[in-house]
C-alpha positions as CSV (number, residue, x, y, z in Angstrom):
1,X,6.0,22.8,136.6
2,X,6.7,21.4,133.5
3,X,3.9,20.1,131.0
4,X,5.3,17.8,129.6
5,X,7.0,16.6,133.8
6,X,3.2,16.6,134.9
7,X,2.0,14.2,132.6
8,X,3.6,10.9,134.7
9,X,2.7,10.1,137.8
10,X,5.2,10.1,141.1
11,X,6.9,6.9,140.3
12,X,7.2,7.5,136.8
13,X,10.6,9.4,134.8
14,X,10.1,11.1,131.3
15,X,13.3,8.9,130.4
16,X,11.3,5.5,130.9
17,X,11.7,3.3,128.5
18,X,7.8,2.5,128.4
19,X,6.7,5.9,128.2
20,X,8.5,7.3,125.2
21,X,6.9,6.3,121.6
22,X,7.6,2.8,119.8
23,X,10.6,3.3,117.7
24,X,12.2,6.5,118.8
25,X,15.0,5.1,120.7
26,X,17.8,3.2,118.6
27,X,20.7,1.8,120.6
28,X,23.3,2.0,118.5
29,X,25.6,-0.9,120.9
30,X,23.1,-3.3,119.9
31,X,23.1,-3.0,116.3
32,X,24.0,-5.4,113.8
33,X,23.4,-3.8,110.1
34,X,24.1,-0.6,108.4
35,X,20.9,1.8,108.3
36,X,20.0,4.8,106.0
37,X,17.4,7.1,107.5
38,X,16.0,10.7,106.6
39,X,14.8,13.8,108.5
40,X,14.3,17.1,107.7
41,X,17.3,18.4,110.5
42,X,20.0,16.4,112.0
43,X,21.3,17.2,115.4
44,X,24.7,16.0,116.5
45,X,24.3,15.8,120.7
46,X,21.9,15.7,123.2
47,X,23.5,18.0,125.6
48,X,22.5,21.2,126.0
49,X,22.7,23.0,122.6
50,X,21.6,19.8,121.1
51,X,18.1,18.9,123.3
52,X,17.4,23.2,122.8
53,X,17.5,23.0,119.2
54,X,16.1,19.6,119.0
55,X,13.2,21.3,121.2
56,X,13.1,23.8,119.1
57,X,12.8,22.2,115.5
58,X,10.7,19.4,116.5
59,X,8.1,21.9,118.1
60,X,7.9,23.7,115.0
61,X,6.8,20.3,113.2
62,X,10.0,19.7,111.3
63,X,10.7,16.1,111.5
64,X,14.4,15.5,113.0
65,X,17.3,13.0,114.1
66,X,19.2,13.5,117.1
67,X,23.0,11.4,117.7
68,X,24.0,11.4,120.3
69,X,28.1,9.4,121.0
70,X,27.0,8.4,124.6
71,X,24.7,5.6,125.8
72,X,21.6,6.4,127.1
73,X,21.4,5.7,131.1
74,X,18.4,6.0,132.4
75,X,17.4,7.9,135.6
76,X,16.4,4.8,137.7
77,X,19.4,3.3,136.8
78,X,21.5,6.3,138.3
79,X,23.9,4.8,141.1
80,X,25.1,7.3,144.2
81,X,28.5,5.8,143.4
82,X,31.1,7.6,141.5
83,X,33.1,4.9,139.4
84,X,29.5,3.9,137.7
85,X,28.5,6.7,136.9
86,X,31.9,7.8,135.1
87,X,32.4,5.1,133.6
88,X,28.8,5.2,131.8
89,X,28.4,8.8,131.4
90,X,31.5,10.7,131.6
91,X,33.8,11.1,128.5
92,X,36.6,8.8,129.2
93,X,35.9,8.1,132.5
94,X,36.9,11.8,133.0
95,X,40.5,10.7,131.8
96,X,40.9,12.8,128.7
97,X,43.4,15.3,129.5
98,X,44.5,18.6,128.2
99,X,48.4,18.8,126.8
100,X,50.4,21.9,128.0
101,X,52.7,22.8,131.0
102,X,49.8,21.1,133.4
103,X,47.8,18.1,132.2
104,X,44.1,18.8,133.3
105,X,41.3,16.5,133.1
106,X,38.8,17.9,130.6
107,X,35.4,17.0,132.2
108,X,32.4,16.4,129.8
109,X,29.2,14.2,129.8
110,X,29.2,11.4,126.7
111,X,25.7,10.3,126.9
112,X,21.9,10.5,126.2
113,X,21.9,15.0,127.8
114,X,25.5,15.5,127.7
115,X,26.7,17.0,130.6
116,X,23.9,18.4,132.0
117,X,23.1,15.2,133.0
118,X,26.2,14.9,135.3
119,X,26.7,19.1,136.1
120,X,25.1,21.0,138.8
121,X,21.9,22.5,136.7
122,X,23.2,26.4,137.5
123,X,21.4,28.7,135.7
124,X,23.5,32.1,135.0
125,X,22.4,34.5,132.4
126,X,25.7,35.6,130.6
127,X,27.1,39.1,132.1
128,X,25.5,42.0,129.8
129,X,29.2,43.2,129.7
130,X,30.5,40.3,127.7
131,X,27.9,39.9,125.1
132,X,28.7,44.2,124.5
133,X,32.2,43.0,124.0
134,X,31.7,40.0,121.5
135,X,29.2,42.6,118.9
136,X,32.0,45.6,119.8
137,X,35.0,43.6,119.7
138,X,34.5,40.6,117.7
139,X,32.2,41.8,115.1
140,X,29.0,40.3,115.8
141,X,27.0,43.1,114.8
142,X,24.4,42.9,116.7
143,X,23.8,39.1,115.6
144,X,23.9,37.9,119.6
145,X,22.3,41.0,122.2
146,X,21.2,40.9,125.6
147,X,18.1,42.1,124.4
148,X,17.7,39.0,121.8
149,X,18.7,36.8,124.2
150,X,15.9,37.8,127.4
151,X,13.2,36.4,125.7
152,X,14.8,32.9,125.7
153,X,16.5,33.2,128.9
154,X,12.6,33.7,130.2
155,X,11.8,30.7,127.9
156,X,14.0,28.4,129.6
157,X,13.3,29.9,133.1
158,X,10.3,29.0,132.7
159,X,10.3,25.6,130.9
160,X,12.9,24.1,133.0
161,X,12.1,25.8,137.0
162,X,14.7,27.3,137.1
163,X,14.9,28.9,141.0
164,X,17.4,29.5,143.9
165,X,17.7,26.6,145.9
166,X,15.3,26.0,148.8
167,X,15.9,26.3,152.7
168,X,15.3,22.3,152.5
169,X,18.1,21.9,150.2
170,X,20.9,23.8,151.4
171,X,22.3,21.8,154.0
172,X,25.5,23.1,155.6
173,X,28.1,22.9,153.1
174,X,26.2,25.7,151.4
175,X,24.5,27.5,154.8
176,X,28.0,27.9,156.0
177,X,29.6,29.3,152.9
178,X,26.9,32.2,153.1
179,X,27.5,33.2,156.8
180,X,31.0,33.7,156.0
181,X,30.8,35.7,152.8
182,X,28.2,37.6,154.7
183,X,30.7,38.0,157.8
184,X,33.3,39.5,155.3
185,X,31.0,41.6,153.2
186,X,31.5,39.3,150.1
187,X,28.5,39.7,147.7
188,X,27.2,35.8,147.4
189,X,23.6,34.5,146.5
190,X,22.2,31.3,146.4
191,X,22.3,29.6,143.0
192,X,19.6,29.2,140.6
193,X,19.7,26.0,139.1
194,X,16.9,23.6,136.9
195,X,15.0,22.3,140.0
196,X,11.7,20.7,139.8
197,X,11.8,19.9,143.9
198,X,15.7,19.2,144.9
199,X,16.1,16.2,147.3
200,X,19.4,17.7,149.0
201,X,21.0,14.0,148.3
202,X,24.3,15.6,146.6
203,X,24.2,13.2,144.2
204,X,24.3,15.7,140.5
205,X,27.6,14.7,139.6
206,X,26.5,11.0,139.4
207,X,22.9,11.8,138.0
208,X,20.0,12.4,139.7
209,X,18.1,10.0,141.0
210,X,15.1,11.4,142.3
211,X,14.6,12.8,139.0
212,X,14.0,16.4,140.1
213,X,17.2,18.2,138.2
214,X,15.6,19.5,135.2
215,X,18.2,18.2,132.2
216,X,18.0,17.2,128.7
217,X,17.9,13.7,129.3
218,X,14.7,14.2,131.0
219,X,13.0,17.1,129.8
220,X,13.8,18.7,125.7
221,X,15.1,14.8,124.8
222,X,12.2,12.8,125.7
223,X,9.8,16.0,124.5
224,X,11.2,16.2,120.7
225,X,10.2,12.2,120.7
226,X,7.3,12.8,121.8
227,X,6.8,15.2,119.0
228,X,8.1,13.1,116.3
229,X,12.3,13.1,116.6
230,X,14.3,10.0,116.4
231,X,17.4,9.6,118.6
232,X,20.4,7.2,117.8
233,X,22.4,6.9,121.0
234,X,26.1,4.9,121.6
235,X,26.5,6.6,117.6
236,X,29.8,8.6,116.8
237,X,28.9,11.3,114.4
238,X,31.8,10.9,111.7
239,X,31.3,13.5,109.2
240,X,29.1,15.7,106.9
241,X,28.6,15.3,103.3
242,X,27.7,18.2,101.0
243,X,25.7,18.5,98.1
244,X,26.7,21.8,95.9
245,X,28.3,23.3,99.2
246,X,24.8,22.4,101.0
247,X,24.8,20.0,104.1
248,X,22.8,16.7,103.1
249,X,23.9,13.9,105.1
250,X,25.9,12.5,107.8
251,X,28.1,9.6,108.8
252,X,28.0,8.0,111.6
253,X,29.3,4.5,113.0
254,X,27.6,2.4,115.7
255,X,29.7,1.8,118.5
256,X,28.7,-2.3,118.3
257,X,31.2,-5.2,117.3
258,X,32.2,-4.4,113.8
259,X,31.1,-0.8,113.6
260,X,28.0,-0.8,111.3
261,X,27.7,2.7,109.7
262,X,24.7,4.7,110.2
263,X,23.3,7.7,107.3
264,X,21.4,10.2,107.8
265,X,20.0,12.0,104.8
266,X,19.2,15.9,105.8
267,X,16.6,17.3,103.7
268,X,17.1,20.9,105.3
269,X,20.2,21.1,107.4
270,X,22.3,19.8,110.2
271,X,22.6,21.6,113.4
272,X,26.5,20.6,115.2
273,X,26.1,20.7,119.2
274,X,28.9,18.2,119.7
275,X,31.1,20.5,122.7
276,X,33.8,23.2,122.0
277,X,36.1,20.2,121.6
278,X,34.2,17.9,119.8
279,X,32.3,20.3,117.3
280,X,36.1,21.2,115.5
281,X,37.0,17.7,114.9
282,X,33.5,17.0,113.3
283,X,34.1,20.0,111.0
284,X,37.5,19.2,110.1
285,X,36.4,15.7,108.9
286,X,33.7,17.2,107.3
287,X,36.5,18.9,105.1
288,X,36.0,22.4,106.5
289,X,39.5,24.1,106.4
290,X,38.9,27.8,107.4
291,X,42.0,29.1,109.4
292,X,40.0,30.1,112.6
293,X,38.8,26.0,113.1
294,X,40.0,25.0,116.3
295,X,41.6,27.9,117.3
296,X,40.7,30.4,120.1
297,X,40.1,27.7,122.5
298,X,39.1,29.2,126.0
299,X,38.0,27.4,129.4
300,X,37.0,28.2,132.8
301,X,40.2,26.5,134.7
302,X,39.1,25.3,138.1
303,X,40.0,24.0,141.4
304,X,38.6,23.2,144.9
305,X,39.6,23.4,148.3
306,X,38.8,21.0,151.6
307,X,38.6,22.1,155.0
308,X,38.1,20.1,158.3
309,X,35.7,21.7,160.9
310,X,35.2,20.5,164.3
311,X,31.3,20.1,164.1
312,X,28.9,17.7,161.6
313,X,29.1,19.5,157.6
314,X,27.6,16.2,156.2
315,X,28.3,17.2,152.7
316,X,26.5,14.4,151.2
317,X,22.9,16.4,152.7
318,X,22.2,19.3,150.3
319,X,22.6,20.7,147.0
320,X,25.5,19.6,145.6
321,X,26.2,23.7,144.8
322,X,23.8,25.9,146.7
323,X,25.7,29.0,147.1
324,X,28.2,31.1,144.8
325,X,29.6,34.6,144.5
326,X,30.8,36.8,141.9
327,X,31.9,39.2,144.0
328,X,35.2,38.9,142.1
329,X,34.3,38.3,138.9
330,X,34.9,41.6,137.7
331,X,38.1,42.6,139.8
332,X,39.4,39.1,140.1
333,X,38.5,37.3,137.1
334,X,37.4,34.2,139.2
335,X,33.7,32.8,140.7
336,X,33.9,31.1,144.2
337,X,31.0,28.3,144.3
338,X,30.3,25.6,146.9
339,X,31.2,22.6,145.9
340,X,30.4,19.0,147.6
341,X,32.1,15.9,146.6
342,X,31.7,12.4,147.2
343,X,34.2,10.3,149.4
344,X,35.9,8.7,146.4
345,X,36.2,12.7,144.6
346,X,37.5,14.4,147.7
347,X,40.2,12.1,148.3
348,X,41.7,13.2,145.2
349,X,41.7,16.7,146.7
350,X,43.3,15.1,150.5
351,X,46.8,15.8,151.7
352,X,49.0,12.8,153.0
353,X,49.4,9.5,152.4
354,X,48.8,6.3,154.9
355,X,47.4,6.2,158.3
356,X,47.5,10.4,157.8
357,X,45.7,10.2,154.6
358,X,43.1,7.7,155.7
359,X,42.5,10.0,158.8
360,X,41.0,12.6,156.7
361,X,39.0,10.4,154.6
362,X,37.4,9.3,157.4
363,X,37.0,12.3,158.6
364,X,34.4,13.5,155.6
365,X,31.4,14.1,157.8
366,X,33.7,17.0,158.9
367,X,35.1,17.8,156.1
368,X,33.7,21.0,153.7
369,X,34.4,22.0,149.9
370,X,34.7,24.7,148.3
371,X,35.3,25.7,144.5
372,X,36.1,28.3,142.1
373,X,36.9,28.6,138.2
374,X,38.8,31.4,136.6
375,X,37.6,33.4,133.9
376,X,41.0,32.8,131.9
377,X,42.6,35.1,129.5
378,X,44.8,32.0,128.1
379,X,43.4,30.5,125.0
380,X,44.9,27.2,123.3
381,X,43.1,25.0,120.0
382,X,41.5,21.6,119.4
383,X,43.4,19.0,116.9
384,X,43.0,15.8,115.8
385,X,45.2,12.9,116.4
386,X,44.7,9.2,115.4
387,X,41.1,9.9,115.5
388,X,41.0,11.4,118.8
389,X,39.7,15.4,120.0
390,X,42.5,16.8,121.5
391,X,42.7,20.1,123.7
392,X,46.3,21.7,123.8
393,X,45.8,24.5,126.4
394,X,48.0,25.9,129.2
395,X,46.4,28.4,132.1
396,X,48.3,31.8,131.7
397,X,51.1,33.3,134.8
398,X,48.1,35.6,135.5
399,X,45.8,32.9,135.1
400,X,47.6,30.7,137.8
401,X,47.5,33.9,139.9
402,X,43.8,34.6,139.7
403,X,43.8,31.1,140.9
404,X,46.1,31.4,143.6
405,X,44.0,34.9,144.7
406,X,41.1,33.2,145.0
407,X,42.2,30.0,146.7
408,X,43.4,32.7,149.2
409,X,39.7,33.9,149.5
410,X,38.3,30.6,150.1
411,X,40.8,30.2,152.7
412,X,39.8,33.0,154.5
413,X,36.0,32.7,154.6
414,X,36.8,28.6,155.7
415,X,38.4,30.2,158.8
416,X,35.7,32.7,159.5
417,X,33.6,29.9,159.2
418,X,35.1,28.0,161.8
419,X,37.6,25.6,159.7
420,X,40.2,24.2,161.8
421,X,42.4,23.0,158.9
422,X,42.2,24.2,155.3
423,X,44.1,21.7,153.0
424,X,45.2,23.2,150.1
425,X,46.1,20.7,147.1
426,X,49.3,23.1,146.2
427,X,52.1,21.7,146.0
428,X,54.7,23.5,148.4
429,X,51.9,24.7,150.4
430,X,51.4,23.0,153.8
431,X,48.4,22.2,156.1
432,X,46.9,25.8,157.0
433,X,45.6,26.2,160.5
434,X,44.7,29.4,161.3
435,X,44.0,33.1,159.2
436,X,47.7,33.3,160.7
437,X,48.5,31.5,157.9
438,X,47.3,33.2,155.3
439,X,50.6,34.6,154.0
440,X,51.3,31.2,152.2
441,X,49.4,31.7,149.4
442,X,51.4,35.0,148.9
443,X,54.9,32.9,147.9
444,X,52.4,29.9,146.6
445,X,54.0,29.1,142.8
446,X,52.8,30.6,139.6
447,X,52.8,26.8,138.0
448,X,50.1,26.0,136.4
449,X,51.7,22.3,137.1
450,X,51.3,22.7,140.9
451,X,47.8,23.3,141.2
452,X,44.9,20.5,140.9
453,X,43.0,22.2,138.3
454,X,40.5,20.8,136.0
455,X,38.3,22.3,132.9
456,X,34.4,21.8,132.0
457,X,33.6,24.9,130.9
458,X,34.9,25.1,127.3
459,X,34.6,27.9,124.5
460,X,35.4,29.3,121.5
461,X,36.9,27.0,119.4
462,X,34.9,27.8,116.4
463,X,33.9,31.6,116.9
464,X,31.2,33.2,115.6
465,X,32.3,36.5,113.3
466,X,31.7,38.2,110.3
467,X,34.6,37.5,109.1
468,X,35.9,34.0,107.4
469,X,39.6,35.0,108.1
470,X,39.6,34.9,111.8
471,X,36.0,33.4,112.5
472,X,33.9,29.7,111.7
473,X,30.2,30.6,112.5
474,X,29.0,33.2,110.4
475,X,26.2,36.3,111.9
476,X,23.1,33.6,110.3
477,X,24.5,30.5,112.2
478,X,26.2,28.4,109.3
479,X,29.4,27.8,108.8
480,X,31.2,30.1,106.7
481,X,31.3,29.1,102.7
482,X,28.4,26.3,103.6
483,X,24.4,26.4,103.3
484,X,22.4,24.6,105.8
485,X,25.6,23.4,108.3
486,X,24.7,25.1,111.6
487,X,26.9,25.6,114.7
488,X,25.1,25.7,118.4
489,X,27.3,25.5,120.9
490,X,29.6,27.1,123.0
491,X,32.6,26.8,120.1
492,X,30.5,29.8,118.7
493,X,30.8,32.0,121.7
494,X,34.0,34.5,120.8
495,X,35.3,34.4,124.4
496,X,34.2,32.7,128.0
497,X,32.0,34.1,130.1
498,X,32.8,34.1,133.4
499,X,30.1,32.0,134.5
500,X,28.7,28.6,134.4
501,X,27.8,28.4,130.6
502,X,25.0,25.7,130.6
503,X,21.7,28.5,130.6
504,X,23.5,30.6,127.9
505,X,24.7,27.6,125.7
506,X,21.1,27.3,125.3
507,X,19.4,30.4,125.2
508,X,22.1,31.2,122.3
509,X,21.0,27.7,121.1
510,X,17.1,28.4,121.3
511,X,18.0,32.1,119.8
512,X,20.0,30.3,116.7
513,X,17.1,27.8,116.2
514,X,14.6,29.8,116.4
515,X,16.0,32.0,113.2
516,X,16.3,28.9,111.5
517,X,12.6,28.4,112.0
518,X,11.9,31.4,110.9
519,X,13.8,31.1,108.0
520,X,14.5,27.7,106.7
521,X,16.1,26.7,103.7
522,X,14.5,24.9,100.7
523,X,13.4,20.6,101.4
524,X,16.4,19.7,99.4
């Protein structure tokens, strides 16, 4: 486990507010005046590119400043319902929408560990095949490698726990999604997620509240104070200034009654881990106009599908996602995952309305849930309007029939599983009750506008590349035409992935820091 986990005892989090240092925490809600403050790095976002290279830098005794947009709630003040915990920690309530043919909710964490502090903790190393393509195809020249990255893969595994989920923890949810890929000869494994001990309570999406899922807000955040870092939370990160075309300072406002600003003088750089839609809008303000900003955009698109069994699934007993397979990911272009959902998020996903709708919901101890995300071939752009991040992105006709494929899939394995009802959230398609049925999906629609699909896996929107005509992120991590302005996240990566990106966001992250460290630019 953990050093810095073992130091509290059983009843203690690393996210107390009594066992981090005086004066590391500000609340930027609460304040009242403008402040000026200085570090040698500024990190915009605690998530996970932001705690990694906050880690990072802090452990090599540079002194740094982490802000972070979202509040900072802590974990015994997690609640197992849903509308609390989106309304605290989830980026507009999970409200902010893509524009295109289908309007998709774009789901991303705003507060004190981004979304790793509302996600499932999965732990896939990115497929060898994709990193060969982003050094053959997008001219990375050897910059990112799945040899570079192993050793911080490793790192992380070992830092952060990261193992398949326990017999204790599956529950059936999960336990029934591998007999039935097992029944049909489809590859599937249990997941390997950031687990320091997993309670089986279900509870990931709304924070965990036994404190045993392994994310920043709990483990790199509360470390880099403990080494020395400062953290503004509930502070929007405005803009970066420049000092002969060198990163010095940024500008931020508190989010309290009349918006005091906050600056933050960088005496060696600023390291941008805001999100693939967030990082863009940061650089644009920052006056960064290179033609590749914003463009490029790429997501996982994903959906889930409920089935009713005749015996006890008890979703809400188990990890929340305990099983996957990417049997298809190669051929099909799409993961399948186990997926459970609270009462108030699989009603979103129930056919019917009335007395038939309310018979399902009450139902749920019967109900299952199962997921998948398509690696998309679609890619859309990030703008800026009246102050606001927004994603303009449309799923592809083959997109929407990788989708479609894989819903089929699902279906199947339900019914081998012993589903009497699979209820798909298509529109056109009806209430399946048997393999019989299996030919709907075959004249499902191609429209992207028919499907309940969402995004959280987001990429791309400022690329890494050699070059400065059709890239952001140069091979050395800074911004192209700038000194000392660093990108982190997943807008670097030139494509998706296929996978849940969390473990590679931040082994790229500890990769990129790591060279900073080893070679830093001047104290300015």
């Amino acid at each position: 486990m953990s050093v810095e986990y073992q130091r509290l005892s059983t009843d203690r989090f690393p996210d107390d507010v009594d066992v981090l240092p005086a004066n590391s925490v500000f609340n930027g809600a609460t304040m009242v005046d403008d402040v000026t403050d200085i570090a040698d790095y500024v990190v915009i976002g605690s998530g996970a590119a932001g705690g990694t290279s906050a880690k990072v830098l802090s452990s090599a005794g540079y002194s740094v400043i982490i802000i972070e947009e979202g509040p900072w709630v802590r974990t015994r003040n997690f609640s197992e319902d849903v509308y609390p915990a989106m309304k605290t920690m989830f980026r507009e309530m999970g409200t902010n929408m893509t524009m295109g043919r289908a309007a998709m909710p774009v789901m991303q964490g705003r507060c004190v560990g981004g979304s790793t502090t509302i996600n499932s903790a999965i732990a896939w190393r990115v497929p060898g095949n994709v990193v060969d393509r982003w050094n053959t195809d997008f001219g990375l020249k050897g910059t990112i490698t799945n040899k570079e990255l192993e050793p911080h893969f490793d790192e992380l595994d070992r830092t952060l726990i990261v193992q398949p989920v326990a017999d204790k923890a599956l529950g059936r949810n999960n336990s029934i999604f591998a007999e039935a890929a097992l029944r049909l000869g489809i590859q599937a494994e249990r997941i390997k997620r950031y687990d320091a001990g997993c309670k089986a309570s279900a509870s990931c999406l709304t924070g965990c509240r036994s404190g045993k899922k392994f994310s920043m807000n709990l483990t790199f955040i509360p470390q880099s104070l403990h080494r020395g870092a400062r953290l503004y939370t509930s502070t929007r990160a405005r803009k970066i200034k420049f000092r002969y075309g060198r990163a010095n300072q940024v500008q931020a406002v508190f989010q309290a009654p009349g918006a005091p600003k906050l600056t933050v003088h960088a005496r060696r750089g600023v390291v941008v881990a805001a999100s693939a839609v967030q990082t863009p809008g940061i650089l644009k303000r920052s006056g960064i106009k290179l033609d590749a900003l914003g463009r490029h955009f790429q997501a996982h698109p994903g959906t889930s599908l409920p089935a009713l069994f005749d015996h006890d699934i008890s979703m809400q007993i188990g990890a929340t996602q305990g099983f996957n397979s990417l049997h298809f990911v190669d051929s099909g272009h799409f993961k399948i995952e186990t997926l459970s959902l609270p009462p108030e998020l699989l009603a979103v996903r129930l056919p019917g309305v009335g007395p038939e709708f309310m018979k399902k919901l009450l139902n749920y101890r019967y109900a299952s849930n199962w997921a998948l995300v398509v690696r998309a071939e679609a890619e859309g752009q990030i703008r800026s309007l009246f102050g606001r991040d927004i994603v303009q992105y449309s799923p592809s006709t083959s997109d929407v029939a990788k989708m479609r494929h894989g819903l089929r899939i699902i279906s199947e394995m339900m019914f081998v599983a012993g589903a009497k009802e699979v209820w798909p959230s298509v529109t056109g398609m009806p209430i399946l009750k048997s393999l019989d049925d299996l030919h709907y999906w075959d004249d499902a629609p191609l429209d992207p506008r028919a499907y309940g699909t969402m995004i959280s896996h987001l990429f791309g929107s400022a690329r890494m590349g050699s070059d400065s005509r059709s890239s952001v992120v140069g091979l050395d991590f800074q911004v192209h035409g700038t000194r000392g302005l660093y990108v982190m996240d997943s807008s670097l990566f030139p494509t998706n992935i296929g996978v849940n990106p969390q473990h590679t966001i931040m082994a790229v992250a500890h990769l990129g820091t790591t060279r900073i460290v080893e070679r830093p630019l001047p104290c300015m």
